[in-house]
C-alpha positions in Angstrom: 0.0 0.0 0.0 1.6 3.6 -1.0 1.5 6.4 1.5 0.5 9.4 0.1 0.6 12.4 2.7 -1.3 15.5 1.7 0.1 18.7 3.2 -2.5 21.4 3.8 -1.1 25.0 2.4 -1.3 27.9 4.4 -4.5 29.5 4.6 -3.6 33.0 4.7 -0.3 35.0 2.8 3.0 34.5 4.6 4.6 37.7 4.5 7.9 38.2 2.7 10.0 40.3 4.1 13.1 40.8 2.1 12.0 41.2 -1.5 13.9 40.0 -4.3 14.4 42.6 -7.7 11.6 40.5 -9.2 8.9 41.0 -6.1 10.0 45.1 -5.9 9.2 45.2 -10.0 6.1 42.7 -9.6 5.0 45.3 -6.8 5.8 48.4 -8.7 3.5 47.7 -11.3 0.6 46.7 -8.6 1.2 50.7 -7.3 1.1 52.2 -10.7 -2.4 50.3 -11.6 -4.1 51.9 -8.4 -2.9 54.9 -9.0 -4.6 54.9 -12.7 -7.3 53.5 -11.2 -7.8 56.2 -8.7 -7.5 58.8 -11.8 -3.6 59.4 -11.1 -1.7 59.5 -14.5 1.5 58.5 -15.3 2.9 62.2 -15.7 1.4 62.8 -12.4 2.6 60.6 -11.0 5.9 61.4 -12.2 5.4 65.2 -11.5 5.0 63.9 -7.7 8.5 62.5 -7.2 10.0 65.1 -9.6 11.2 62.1 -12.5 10.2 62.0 -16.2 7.7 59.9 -17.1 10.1 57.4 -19.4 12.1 56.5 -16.0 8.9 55.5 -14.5 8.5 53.4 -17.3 11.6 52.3 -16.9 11.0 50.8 -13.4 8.5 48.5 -14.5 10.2 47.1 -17.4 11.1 43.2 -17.0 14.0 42.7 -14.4 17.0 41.4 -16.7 15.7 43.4 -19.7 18.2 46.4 -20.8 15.6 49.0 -20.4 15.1 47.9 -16.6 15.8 50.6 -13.7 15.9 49.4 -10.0 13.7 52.3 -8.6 15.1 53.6 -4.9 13.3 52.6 -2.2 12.9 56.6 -1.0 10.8 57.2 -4.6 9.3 54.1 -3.9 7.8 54.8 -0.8 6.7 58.3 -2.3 4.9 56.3 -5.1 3.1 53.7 -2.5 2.0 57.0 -0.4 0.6 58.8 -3.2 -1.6 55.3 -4.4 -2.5 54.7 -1.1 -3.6 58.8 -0.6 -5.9 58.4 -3.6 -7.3 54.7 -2.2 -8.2 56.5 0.8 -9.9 59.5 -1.4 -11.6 57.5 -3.3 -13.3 55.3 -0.4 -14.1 58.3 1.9 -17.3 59.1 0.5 -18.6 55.3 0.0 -17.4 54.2 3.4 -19.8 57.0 5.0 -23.1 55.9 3.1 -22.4 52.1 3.9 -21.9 53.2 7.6 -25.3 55.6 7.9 -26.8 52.9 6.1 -28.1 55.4 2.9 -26.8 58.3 0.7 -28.8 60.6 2.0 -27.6 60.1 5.9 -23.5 59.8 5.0 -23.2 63.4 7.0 -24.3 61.5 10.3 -20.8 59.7 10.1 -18.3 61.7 11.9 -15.0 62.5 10.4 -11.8 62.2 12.2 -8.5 64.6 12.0 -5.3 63.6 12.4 -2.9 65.7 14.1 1.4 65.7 13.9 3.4 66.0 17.3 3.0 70.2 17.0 -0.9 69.7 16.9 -1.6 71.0 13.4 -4.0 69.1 11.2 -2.6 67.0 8.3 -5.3 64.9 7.5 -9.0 64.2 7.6 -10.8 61.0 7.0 -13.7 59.2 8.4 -11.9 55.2 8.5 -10.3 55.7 12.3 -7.8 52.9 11.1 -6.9 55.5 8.2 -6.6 58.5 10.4 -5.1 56.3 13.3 -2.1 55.5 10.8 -1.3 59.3 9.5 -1.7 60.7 13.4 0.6 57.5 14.3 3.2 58.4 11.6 3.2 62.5 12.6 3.3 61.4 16.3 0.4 63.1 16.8 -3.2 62.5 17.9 -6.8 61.7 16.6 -9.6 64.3 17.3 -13.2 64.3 15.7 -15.6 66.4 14.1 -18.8 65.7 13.0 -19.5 67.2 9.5 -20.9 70.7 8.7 -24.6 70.9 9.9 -24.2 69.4 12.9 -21.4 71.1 14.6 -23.2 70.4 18.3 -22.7 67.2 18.3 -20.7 66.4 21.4 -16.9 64.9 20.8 -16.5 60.9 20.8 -13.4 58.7 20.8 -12.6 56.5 17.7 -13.3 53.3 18.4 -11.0 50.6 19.9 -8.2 49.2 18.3 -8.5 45.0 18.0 -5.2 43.1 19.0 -3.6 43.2 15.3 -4.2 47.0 15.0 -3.3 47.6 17.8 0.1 46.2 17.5 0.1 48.1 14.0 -0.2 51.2 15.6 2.1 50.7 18.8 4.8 49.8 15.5 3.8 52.9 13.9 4.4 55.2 17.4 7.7 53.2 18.2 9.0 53.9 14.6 8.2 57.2 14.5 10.0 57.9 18.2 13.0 55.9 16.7 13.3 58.3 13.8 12.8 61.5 15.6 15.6 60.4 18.5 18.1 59.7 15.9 16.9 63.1 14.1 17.4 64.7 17.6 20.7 62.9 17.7 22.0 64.6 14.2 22.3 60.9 13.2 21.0 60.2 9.3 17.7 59.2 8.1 18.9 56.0 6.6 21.1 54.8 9.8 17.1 54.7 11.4 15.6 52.9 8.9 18.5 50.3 9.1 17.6 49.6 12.9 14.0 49.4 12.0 15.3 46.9 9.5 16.7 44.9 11.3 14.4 45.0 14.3 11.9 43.4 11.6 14.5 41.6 10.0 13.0 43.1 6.9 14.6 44.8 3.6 14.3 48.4 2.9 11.6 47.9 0.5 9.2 46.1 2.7 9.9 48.2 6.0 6.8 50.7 4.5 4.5 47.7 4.2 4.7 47.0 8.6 2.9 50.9 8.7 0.2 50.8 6.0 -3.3 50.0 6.5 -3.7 49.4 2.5 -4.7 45.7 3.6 -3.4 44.4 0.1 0.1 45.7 0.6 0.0 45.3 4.6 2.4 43.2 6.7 1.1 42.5 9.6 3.9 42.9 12.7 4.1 40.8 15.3 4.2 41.3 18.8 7.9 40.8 19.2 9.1 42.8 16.6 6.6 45.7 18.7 8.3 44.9 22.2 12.0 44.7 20.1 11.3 48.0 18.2 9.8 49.7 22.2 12.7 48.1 23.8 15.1 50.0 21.2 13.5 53.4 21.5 13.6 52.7 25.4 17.0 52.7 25.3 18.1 55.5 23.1 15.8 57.8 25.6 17.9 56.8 28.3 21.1 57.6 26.5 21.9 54.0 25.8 23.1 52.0 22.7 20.6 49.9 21.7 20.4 46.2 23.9 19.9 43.0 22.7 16.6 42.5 23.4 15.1 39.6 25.2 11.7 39.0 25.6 10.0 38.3 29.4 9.6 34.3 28.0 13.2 34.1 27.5 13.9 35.7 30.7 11.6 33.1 32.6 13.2 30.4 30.7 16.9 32.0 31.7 15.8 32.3 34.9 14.7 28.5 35.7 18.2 27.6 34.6 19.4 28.8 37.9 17.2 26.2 39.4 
C-alpha cells in the first residue's frame, strides 16, 4: 500500500519580508495600476517624485531586460503613499453611506482629523484605522468632528483598536520615536531605517508595508518585533546604545536555569 501524505497549504499569505528585484518590479506595477485606477496619470505621478515619465517606465520594465531601472526605495515609498492617498480618497465618500446605512444620511458619520506632534491638522478621514495611521506616523493624535450641519454634536473617541491594529499602531508610534531620536541625535535618516530593519528583520523595500493600513500591501507585525522596536527606543531615551533584546519568555526560561 503507497503512503500518500497530503500537506495542507497555508491558509492566509506568509509575508515576505526581504523582497527579491523581481517582487520590488512585480509590486511596482501593482502601485502604478491603483494609481490609474484612482485617476492618477502617469505624468502625475511622475510630477510627484519630480522624475520624467520614461524613467517611471523604466521601473516597470522586466528585471533582466536592458531597459530595466531598479527604482530607490525613498521614490518608492513616495509612489506607495501617493496610491494609497488616492485609495483612501476614493473610499471616503462610499465608506460613509455604507456606515449611515443610505446616501442621503452619510453626513451622520463623523470624520476624524489627524494631528502631527505640534498639533496642526494633516489629514481628515472618516476610517479611524486611516486616520489612526497618518496621526501615528506624525506622532500626533486623533480628534473628531462631525460634519458641517451638525457642529453640536458632542466629541466621541474612535473606536477601539483590535489586538492586530493595535500592534500596528504601537509599531507605527515606536517607529516614528525611533526616527525622531536619531533626528534629535543629528544621526541620518537611513542609519534609522536600518535599525528598523533589522528590528523586523525586513529589507528596505518592505519596511513601508509593517505601517500601511492598504490591507493588500499590509504586513502584519508581530508582537515581538513591537516589544523589540519599544525596547530600542527605550534605550536611546535613556542615552543607551541599543540592547539585545530579550523578551519576558526568554527571561523566565533563563531564569529556571538557575534552578
Amino acid at each position: 500500500m503507497e503512503l500518500q501524505i497530503f500537506v495542507e497549504p497555508p491558509q492566509e499569505v506568509q509575508p515576505t519580508y526581504h523582497l527579491t528585484i523581481g517582487e520590488i518590479t512585480a509590486h511596482y506595477r501593482d502601485v502604478m495600476s491603483v494609481l490609474d485606477a484612482h485617476g492618477v496619470s502617469h505624468d502625475e505621478a511622475a510630477r510627484h517624485v519630480g522624475l520624467s515619465p520614461t524613467t517611471l517606465t523604466a521601473y516597470g520594465r522586466g528585471y533582466g531586460t536592458a531597459a530595466h531601472r531598479r527604482i530607490p526605495v525613498e521614490t518608492f515609498d513616495r509612489i506607495r503613499d501617493l496610491a494609497v492617498d488616492a485609495y483612501w480618497k476614493a473610499a471616503a465618500h462610499p465608506y460613509r453611506v455604507e456606515q449611515a446605512g443610505s446616501a442621503e444620511r452619510f453626513y451622520l458619520i463623523p470624520t476624524w482629523h489627524a494631528h502631527d506632534n505640534a498639533g496642526l491638522v494633516r489629514d481628515r478621514h472618516p476610517h479611524p484605522l486611516r486616520i489612526r495611521e497618518v496621526a501615528d506616523k506624525l506622532g500626533g493624535q486623533v480628534t473628531q468632528a462631525w460634519a458641517v450641519g451638525i457642529p453640536t454634536r458632542e466629541s466621541v473617541k474612535p473606536p477601539p483598536l483590535d489586538a492586530k491594529a493595535s500592534l500596528r499602531s504601537r509599531w507605527r508610534i515606536g517607529a516614528w520615536q525611533l526616527r525622531d531620536q536619531f533626528d534629535y541625535l543629528g544621526r541620518a535618516a537611513d542609519e534609522a531605517d536600518a535599525t528598523l530593519c533589522g528590528i523586523a528583520d525586513c529589507c528596505r523595500y518592505s519596511l513601508w508595508s509593517f505601517s500601511t493600513e492598504y490591507r493588500p500591501w499590509m504586513t502584519q507585525v508581530t508582537t515581538s518585533q513591537v516589544e523589540r522596536l519599544e525596547a530600542a527606543v527605550a534605550d536611546i531615551e535613556r542615552g543607551d546604545e541599543i540592547q539585545p533584546f530579550e523578551s519576558a519568555v526568554q527571561r523566565a526560561m533563563a531564569d529556571l536555569e538557575d534552578f
